[in-house]
Rosetta silent file (secondary structure, phi, psi, omega in degrees, C-alpha in Angstrom):
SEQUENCE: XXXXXXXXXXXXXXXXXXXXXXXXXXXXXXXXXXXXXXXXXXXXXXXXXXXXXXXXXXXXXXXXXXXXXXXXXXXXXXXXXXXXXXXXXXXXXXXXXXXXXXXXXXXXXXXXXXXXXXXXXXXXXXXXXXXXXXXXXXXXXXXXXXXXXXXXXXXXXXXXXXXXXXXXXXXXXXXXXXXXXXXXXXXXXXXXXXXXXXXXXXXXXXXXXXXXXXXXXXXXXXXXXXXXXXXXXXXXXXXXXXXXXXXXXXXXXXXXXXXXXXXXXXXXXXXXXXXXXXXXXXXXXXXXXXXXXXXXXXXXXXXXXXXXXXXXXXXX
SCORE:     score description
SCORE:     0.000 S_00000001
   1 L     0.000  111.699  169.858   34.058  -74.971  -21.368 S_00000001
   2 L   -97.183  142.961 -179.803   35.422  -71.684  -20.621 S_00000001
   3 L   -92.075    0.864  170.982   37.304  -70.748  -17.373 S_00000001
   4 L   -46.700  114.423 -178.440   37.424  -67.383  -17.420 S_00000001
   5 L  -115.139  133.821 -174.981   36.067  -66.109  -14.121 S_00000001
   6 L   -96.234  116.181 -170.910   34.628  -62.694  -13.914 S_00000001
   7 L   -92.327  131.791 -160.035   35.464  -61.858  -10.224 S_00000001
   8 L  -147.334   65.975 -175.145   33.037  -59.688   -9.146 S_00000001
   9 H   -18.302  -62.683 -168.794   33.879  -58.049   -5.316 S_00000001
  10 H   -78.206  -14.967  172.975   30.311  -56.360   -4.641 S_00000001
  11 H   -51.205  -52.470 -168.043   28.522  -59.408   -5.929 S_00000001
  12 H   -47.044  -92.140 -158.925   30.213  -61.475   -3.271 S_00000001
  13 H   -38.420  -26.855 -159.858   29.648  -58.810   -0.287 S_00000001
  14 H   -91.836   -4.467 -171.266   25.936  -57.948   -1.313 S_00000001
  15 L   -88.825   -4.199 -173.689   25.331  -62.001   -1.058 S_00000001
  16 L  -114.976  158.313  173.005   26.418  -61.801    2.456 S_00000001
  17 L   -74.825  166.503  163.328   24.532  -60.070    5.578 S_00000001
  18 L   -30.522   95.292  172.239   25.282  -56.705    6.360 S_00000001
  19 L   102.730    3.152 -160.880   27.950  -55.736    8.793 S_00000001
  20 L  -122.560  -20.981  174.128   28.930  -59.519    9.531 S_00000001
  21 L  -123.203  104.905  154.608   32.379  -59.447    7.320 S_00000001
  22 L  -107.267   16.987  171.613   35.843  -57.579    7.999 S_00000001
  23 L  -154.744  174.498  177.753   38.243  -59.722    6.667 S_00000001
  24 L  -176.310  143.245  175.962   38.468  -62.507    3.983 S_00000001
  25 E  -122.817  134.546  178.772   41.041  -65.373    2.871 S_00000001
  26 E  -138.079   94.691 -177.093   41.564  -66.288   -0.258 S_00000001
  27 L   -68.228    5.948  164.539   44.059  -69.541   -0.647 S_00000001
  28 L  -150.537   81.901  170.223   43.929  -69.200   -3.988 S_00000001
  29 L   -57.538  134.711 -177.990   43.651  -65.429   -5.108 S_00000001
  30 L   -94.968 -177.518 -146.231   42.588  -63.939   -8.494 S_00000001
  31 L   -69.154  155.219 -161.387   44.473  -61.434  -10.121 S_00000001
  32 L  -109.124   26.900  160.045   44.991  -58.817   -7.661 S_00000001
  33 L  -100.310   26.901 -178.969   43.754  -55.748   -9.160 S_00000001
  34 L   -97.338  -28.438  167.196   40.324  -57.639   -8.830 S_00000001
  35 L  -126.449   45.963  158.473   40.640  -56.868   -4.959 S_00000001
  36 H   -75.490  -43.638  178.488   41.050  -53.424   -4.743 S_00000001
  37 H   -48.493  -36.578  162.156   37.609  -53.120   -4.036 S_00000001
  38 H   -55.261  -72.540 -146.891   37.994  -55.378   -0.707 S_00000001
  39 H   -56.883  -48.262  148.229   40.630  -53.178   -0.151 S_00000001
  40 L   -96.807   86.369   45.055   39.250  -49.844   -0.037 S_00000001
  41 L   -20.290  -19.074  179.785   36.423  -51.019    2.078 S_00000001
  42 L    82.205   16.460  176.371   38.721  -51.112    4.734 S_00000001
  43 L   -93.592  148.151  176.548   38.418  -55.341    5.110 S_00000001
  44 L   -60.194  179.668 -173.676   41.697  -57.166    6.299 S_00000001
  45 E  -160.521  119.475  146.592   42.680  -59.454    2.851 S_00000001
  46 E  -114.570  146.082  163.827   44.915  -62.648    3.478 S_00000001
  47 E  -131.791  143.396  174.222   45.727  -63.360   -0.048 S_00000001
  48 L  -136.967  132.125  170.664   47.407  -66.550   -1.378 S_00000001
  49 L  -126.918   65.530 -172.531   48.899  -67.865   -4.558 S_00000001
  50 L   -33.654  -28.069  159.606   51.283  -70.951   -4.291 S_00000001
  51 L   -59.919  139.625  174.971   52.278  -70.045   -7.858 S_00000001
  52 H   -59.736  -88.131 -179.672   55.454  -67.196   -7.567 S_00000001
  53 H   -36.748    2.197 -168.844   54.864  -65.450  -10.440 S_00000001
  54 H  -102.829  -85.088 -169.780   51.214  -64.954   -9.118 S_00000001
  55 H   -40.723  -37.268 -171.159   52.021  -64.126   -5.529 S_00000001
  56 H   -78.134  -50.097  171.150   54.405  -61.133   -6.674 S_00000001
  57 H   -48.371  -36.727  152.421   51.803  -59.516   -8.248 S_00000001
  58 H   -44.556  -38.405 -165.651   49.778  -59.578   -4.942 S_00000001
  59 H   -87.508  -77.973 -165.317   52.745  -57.995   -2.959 S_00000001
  60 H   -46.615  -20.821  148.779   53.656  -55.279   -6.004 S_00000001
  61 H  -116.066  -38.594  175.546   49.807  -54.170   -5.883 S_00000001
  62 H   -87.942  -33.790 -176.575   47.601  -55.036   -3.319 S_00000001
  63 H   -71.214  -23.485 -149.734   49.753  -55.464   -0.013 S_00000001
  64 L   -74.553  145.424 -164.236   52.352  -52.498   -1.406 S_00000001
  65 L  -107.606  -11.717  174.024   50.932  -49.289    0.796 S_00000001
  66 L   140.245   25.781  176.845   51.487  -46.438   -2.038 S_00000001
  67 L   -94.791  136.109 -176.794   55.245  -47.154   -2.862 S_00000001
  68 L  -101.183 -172.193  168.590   55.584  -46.531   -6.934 S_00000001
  69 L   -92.148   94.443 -176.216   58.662  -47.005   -9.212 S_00000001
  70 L   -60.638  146.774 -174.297   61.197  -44.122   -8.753 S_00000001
  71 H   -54.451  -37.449 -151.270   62.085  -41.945  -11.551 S_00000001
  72 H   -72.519  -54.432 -123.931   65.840  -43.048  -10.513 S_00000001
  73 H  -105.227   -6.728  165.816   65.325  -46.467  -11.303 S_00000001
  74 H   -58.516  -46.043 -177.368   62.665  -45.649  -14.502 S_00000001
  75 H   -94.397  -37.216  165.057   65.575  -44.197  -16.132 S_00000001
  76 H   -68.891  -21.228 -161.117   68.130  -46.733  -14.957 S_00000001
  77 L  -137.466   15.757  170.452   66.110  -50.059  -16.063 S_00000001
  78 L  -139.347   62.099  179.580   63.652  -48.630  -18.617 S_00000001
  79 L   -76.961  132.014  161.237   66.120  -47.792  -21.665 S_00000001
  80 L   -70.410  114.161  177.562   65.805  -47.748  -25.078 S_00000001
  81 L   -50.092   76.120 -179.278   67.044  -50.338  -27.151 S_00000001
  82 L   -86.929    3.265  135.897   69.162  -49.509  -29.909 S_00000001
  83 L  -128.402 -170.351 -171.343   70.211  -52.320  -31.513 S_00000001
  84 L   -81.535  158.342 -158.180   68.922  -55.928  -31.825 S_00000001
  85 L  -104.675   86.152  159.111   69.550  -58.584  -29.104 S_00000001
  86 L    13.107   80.940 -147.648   71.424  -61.721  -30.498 S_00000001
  87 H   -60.272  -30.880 -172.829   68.434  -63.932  -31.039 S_00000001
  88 H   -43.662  -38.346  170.519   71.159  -67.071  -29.887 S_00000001
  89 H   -73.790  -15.132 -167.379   71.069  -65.121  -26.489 S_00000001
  90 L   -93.665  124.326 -178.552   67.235  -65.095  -25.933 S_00000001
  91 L   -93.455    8.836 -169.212   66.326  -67.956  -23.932 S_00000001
  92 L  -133.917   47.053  160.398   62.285  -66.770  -24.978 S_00000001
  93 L   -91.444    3.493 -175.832   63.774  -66.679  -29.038 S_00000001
  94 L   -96.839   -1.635 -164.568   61.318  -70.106  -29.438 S_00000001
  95 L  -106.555   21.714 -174.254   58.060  -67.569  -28.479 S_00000001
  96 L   -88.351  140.424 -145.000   58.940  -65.256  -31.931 S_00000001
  97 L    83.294  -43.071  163.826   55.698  -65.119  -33.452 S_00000001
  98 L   -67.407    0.141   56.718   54.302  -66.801  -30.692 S_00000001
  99 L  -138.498   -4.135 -167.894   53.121  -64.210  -30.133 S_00000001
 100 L   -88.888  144.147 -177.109   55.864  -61.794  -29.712 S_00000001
 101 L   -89.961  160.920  171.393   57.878  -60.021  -32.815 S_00000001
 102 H   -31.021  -90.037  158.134   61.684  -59.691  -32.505 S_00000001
 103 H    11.095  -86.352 -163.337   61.290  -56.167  -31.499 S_00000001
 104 H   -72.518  -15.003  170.044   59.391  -57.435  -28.421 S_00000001
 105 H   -82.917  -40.666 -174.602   61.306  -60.274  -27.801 S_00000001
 106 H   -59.836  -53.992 -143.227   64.954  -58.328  -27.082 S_00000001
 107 H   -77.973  -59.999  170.543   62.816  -56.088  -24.501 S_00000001
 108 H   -45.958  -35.459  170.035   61.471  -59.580  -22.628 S_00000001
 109 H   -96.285    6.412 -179.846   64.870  -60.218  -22.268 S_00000001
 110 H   -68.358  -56.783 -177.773   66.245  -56.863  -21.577 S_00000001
 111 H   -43.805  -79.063  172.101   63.672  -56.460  -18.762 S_00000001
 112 H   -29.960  -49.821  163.078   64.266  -59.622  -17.377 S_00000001
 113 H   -69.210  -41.443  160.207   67.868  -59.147  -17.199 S_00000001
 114 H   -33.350 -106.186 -156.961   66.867  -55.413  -15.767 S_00000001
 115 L   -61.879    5.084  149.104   64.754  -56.490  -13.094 S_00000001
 116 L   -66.958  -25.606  170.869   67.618  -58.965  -11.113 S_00000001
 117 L   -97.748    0.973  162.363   69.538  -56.077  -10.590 S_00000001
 118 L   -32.603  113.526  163.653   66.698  -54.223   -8.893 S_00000001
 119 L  -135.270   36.840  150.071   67.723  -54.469   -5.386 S_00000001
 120 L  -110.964   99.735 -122.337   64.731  -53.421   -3.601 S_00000001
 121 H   -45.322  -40.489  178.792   62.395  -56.581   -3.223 S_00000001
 122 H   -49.307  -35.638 -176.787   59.243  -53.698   -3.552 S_00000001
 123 H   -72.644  -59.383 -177.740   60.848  -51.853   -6.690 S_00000001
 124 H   -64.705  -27.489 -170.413   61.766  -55.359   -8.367 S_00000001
 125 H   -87.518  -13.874  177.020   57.970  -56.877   -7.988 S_00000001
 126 H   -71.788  -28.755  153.452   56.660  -53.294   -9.454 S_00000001
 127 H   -14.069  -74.653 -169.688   58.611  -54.271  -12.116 S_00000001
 128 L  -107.628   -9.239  143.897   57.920  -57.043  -12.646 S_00000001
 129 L  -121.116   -2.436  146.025   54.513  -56.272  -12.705 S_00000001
 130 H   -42.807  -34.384 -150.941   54.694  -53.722  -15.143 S_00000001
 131 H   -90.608  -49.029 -178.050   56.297  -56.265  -17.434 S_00000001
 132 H   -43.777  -40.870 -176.648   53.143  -58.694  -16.816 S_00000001
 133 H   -67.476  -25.478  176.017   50.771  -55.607  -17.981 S_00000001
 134 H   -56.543  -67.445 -135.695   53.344  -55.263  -21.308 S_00000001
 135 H   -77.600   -9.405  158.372   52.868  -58.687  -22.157 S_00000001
 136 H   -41.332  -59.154  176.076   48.691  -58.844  -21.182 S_00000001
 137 H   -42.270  -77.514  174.093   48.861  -55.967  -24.292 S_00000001
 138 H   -36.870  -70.902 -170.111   50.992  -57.406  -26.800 S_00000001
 139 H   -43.140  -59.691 -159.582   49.362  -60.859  -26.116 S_00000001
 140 H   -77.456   16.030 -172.501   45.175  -59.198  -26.659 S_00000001
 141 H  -114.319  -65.222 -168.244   46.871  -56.999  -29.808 S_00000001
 142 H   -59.540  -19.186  159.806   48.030  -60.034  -31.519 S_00000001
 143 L   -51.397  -46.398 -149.580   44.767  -62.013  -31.101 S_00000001
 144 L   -82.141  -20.870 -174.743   43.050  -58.781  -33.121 S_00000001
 145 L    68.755   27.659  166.585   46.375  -58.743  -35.577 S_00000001
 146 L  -109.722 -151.577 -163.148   46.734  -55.002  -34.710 S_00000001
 147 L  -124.276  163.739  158.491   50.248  -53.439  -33.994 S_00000001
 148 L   -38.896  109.030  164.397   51.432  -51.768  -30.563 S_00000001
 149 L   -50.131  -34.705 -163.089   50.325  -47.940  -29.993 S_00000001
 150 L  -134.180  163.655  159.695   53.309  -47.297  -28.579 S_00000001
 151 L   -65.961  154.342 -175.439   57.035  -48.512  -28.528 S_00000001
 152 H   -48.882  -35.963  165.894   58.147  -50.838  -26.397 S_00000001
 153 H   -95.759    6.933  142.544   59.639  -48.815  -23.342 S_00000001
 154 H   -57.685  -57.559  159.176   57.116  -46.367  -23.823 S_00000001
 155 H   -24.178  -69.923 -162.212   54.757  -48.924  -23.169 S_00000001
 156 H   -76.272  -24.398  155.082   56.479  -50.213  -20.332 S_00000001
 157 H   -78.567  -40.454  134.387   56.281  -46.585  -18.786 S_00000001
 158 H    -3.049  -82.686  164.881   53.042  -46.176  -19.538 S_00000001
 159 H   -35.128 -104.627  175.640   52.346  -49.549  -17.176 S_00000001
 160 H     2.241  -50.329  130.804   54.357  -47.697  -14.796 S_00000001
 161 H   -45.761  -50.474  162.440   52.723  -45.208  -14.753 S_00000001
 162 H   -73.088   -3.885  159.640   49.500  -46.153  -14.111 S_00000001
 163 L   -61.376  -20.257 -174.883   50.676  -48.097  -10.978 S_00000001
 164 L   -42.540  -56.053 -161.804   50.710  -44.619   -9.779 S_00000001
 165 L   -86.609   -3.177  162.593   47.256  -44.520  -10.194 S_00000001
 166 L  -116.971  -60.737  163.120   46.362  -47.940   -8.492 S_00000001
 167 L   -26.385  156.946  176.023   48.750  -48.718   -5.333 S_00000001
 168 L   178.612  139.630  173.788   47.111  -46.915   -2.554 S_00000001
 169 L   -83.480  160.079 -148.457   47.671  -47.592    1.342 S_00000001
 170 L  -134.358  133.659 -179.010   44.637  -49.415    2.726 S_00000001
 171 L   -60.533  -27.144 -177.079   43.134  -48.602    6.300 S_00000001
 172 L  -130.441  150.054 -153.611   43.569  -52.272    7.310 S_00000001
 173 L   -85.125  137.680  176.280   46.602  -54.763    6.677 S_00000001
 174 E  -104.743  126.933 -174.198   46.743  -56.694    3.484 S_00000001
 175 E  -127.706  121.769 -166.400   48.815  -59.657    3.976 S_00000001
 176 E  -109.160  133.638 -171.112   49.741  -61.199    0.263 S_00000001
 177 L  -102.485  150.887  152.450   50.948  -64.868    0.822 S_00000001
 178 L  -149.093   75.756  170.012   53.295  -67.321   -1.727 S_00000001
 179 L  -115.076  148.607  169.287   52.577  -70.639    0.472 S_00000001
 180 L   -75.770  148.303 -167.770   52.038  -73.985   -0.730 S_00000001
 181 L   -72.506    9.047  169.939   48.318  -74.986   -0.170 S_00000001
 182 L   -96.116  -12.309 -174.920   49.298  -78.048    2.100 S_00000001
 183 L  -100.786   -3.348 -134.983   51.139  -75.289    4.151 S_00000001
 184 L   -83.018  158.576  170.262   48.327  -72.957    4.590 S_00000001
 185 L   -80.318  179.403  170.942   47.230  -72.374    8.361 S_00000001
 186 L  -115.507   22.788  158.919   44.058  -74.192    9.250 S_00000001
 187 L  -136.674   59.264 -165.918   42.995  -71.560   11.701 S_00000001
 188 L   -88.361  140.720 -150.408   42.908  -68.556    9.978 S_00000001
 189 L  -109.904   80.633 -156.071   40.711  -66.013   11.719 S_00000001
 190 L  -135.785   94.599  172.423   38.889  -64.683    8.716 S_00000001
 191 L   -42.520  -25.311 -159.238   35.250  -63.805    8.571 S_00000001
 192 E  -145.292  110.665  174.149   34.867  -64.971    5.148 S_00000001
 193 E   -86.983  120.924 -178.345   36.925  -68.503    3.355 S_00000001
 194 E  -117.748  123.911 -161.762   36.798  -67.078   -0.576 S_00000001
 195 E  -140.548  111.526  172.633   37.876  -69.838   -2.955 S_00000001
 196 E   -96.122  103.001  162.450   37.321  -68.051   -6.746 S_00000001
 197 L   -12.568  157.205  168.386   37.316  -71.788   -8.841 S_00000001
 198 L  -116.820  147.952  131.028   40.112  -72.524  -11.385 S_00000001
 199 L  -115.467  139.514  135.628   37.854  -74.953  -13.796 S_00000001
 200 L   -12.077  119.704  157.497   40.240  -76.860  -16.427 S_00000001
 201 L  -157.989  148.196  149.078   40.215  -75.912  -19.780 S_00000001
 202 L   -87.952  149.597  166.457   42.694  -76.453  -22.720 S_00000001
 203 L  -170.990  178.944 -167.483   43.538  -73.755  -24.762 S_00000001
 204 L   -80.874  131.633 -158.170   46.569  -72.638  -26.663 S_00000001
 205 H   -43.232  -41.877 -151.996   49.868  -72.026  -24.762 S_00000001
 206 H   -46.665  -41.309  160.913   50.869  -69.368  -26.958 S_00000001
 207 H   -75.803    2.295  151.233   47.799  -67.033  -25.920 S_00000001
 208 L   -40.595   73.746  149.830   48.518  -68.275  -22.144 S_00000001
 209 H   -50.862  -52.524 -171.454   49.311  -65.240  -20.281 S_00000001
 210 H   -56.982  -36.010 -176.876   49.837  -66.778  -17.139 S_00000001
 211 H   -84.761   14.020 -159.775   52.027  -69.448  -18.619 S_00000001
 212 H  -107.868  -77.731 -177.555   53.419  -66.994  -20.744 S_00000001
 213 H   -41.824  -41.168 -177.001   54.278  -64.753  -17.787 S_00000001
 214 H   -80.620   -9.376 -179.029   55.708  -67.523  -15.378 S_00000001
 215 H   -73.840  -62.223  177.319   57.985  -68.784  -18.259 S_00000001
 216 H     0.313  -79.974 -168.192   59.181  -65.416  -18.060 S_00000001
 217 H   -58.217  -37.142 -140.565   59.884  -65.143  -14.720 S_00000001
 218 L  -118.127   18.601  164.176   61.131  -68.245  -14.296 S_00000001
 219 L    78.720    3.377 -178.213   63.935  -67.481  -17.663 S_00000001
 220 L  -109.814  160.304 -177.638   62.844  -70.085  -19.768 S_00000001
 221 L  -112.872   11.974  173.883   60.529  -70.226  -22.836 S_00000001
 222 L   -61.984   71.835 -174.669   59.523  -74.027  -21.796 S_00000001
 223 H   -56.321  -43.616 -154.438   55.513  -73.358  -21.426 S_00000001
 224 H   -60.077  -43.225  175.403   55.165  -77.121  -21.018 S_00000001
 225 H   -69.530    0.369 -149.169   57.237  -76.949  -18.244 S_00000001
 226 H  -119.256  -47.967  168.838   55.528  -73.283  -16.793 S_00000001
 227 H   -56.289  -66.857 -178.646   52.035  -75.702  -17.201 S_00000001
 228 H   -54.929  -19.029 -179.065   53.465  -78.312  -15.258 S_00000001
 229 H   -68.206  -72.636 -176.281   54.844  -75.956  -12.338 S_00000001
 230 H   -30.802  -62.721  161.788   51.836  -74.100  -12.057 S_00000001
 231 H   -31.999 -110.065 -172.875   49.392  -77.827  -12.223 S_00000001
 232 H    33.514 -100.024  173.968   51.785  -78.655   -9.703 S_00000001
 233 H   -34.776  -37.311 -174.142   51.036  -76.118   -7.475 S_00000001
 234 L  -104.631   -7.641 -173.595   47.486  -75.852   -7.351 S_00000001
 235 L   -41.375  124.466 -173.191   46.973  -79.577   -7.494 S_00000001
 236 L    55.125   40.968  159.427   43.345  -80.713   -5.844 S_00000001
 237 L  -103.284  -45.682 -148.136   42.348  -77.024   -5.757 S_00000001
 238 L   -78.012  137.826  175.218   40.929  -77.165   -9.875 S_00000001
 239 L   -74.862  122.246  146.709   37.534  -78.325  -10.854 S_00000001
 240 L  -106.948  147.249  173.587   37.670  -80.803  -13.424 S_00000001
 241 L   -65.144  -31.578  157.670   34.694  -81.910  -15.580 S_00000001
 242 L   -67.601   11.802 -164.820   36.193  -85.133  -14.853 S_00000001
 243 L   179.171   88.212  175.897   36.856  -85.440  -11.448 S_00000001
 244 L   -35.694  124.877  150.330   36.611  -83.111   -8.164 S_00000001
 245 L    -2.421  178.079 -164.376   38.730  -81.278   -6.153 S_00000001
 246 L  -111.772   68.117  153.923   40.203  -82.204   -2.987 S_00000001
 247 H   -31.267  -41.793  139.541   37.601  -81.113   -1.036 S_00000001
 248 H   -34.725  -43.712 -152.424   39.068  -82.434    2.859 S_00000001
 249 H  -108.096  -44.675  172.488   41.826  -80.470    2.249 S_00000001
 250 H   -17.694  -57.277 -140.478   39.622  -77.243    0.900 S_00000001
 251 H   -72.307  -28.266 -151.486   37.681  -78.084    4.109 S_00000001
 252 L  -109.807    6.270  173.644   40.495  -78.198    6.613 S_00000001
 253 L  -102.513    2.280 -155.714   41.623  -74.592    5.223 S_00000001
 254 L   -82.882    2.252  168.690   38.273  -72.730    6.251 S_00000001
 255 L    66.108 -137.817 -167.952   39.639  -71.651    9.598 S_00000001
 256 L  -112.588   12.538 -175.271   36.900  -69.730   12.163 S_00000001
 257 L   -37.236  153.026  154.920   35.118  -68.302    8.731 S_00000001
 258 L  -112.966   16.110  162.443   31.567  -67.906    8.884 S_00000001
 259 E  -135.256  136.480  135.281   30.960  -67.856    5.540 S_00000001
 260 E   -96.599  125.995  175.825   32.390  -70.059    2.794 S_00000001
 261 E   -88.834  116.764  142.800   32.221  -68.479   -0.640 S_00000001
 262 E   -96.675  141.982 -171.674   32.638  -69.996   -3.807 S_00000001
 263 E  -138.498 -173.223  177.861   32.663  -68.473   -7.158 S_00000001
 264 L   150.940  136.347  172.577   33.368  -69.313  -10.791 S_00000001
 265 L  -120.839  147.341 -147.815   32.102  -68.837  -14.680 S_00000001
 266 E  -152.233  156.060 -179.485   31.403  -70.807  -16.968 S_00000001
 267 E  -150.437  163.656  165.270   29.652  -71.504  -20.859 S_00000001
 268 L    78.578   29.062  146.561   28.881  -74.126  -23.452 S_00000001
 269 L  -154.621  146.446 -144.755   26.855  -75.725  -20.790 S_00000001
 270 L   -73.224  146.879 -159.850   22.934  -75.248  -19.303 S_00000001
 271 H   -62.422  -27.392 -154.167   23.833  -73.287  -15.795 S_00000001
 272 H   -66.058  -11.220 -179.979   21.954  -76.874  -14.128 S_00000001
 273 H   -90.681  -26.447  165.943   25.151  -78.781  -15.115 S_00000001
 274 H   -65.380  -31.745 -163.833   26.696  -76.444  -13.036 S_00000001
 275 H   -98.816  -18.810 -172.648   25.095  -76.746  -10.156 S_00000001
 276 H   -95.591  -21.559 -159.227   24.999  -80.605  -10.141 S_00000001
 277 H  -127.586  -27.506  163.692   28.498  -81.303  -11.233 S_00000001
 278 H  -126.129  -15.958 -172.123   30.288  -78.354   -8.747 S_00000001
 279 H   -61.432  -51.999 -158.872   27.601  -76.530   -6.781 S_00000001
 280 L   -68.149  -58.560 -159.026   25.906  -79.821   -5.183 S_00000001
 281 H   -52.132  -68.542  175.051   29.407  -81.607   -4.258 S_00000001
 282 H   -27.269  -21.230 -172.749   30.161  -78.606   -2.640 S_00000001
 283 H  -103.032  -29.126 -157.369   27.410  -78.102   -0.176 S_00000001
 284 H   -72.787  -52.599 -164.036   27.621  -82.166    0.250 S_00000001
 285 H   -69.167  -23.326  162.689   31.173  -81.580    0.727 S_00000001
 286 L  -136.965   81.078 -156.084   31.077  -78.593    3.744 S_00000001
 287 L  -126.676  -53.834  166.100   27.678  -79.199    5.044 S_00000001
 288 L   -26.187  -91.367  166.597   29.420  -80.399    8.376 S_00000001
 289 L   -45.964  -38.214 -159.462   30.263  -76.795    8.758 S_00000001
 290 L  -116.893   39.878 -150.454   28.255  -75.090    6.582 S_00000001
 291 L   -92.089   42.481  150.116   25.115  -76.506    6.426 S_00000001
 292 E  -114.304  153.646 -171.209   23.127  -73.636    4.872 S_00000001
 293 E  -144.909  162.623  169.841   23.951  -72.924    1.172 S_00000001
 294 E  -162.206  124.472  177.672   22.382  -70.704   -1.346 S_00000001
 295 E  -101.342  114.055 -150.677   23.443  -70.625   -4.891 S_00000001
 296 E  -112.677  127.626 -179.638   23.133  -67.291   -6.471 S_00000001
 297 E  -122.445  142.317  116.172   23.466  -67.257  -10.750 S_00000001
 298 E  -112.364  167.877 -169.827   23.682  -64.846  -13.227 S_00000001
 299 E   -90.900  123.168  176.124   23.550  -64.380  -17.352 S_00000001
 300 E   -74.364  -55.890  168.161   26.774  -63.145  -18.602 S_00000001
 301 E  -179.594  117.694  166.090   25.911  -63.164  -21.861 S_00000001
 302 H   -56.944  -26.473  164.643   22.994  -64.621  -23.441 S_00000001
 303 H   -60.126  -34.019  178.593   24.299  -65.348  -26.684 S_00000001
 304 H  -118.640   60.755  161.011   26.892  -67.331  -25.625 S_00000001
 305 L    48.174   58.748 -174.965   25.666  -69.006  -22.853 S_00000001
 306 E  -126.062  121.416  153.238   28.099  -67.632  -20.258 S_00000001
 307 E   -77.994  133.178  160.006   27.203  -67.595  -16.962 S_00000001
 308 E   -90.323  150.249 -169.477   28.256  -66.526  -13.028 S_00000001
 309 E  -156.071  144.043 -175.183   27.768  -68.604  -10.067 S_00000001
 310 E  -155.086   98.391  154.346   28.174  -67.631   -6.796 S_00000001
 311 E   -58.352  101.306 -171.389   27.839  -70.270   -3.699 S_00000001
 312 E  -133.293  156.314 -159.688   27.718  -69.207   -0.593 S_00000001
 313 E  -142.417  125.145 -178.967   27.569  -71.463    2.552 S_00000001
 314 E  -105.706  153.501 -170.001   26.966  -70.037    6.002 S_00000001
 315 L   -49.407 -176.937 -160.805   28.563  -71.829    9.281 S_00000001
 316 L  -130.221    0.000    0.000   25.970  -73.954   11.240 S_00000001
């Protein structure tokens, strides 16, 4: 079953009526250059990620108002390496191969060392999400077996650069969250509760960005442990085929919304297994509130069976 979810901003909005939404919460937010599009619309955004390494990326692109990476600090913390890094010093010397080359391993920890001495919280998450956009490369070039266009701190200016080209202040405030989802408020005054599915799937750490990235962050090259924070964290948010979500406590986050939205993609199974194993619990499950639903599908790609699904449930 793949979990990949194609987040898809105008889908949502064209599913809702006109003129009826100017803000939207999302306790569990997808990556957040996926809501620029909220964003220049002019709608308020609470965004939330109880993961860290998540949640930075929210503040360092979508909340951040147009502040970039200054040349001084481009040139202080984005150096060229000129010799090799002691692999005995690399606490991420267990990922060589894995997918990362030597090369690319001294620079994760150069960076990494780099961005602690940042010490402006805005500067350090731009950083720090530069470094995520490095290793997003490296990571899709080594699936394909082809080599790096550029060197590594070219690269990493490169990233840099193009934050240029994405930050942007937003007519209305974007407030980027790192709360645990038992902390969340329950009256959040949000036209729209937006909960884009997690579904469960194994797959191999090594080609993990996210656990790849939060090992990072968090200095260690211990994915199993980077899996377990992250589970952790999101625990009785994720769809399993086996089991459901914590729906009460979804339920008790939906505030004054008048719409709840759910979304989520999916393959390797007929869309009707979809709608009976997460669409139906869902409407059973906020019906109280919500008790009109409509489930809206589309074909991803017919060859491989991949499909979009997009619930939406309006207040009663």
């Amino acid at each position: 079953m793949s979990a990949l979810l194609r987040f898809q901003p105008s889908w949502i909005l064209e599913s809702l009526p006109p003129g009826q939404v100017d803000s939207v919460f999302l306790p569990l937010a997808p990556r957040a250059s996926t809501l620029f599009w909220f964003k220049r619309l002019g709608l308020r955004l609470y965004a939330n990620d109880p993961v860290e390494s998540r949640a930075l990326l929210l503040r360092a692109l979508l909340q951040n108002q147009g502040e970039t990476f200054s040349p001084e600090n481009l040139r202080k913390f984005n150096q060229t390496l000129r010799k090799p890094i002691p692999l005995t010093m690399n606490p991420f010397r267990s990922w060589e191969g894995r997918p990362f080359d030597r090369v690319q391993l001294d620079y994760l920890f150069y960076w990494r060392e780099a961005a602690l001495e940042i010490p402006e919280s805005v500067q350090r998450d731009l950083f720090w999400a530069a470094v995520f956009e490095v290793m997003a490369c490296w990571i899709g070039l080594a699936r394909t077996g082809r080599p790096p266009p550029l060197a590594p701190d070219e690269l990493m200016g490169f990233m840099l650069e193009r934050q240029r080209e994405q930050v942007f202040a937003g007519t209305e405030p974007v407030y980027a969250l790192h709360l645990p989802l038992v902390e969340l408020g329950e009256e959040v005054e949000a036209s729209v509760f937006l909960l884009p599915l997690i579904i469960a799937e194994k797959g191999r750490p090594e080609q993990d960005l996210e656990l790849l990235f939060h090992a990072w962050f968090r200095g260690g090259g211990d994915l199993v442990a980077a899996r377990s924070e992250i589970e952790a964290a999101r625990r009785g948010w994720i769809q399993k085929w086996d089991g459901p979500p914590a729906y009460p406590e979804m339920l008790r986050k939906v505030g004054q919304a008048k719409f709840a939205v759910i979304t989520w993609s999916g393959g390797d199974v007929p869309p009707r297994l979809h709608e009976e194993i997460i669409a139906e619990p869902f409407r059973r499950a906020f019906a109280t509130v919500f008790p009109t639903s409509t489930l809206h599908v589309r074909a991803a790609c017919r060859e491989t069976d991949e499909y979009d699904f997009l619930l939406v449930m309006r207040r009663g």
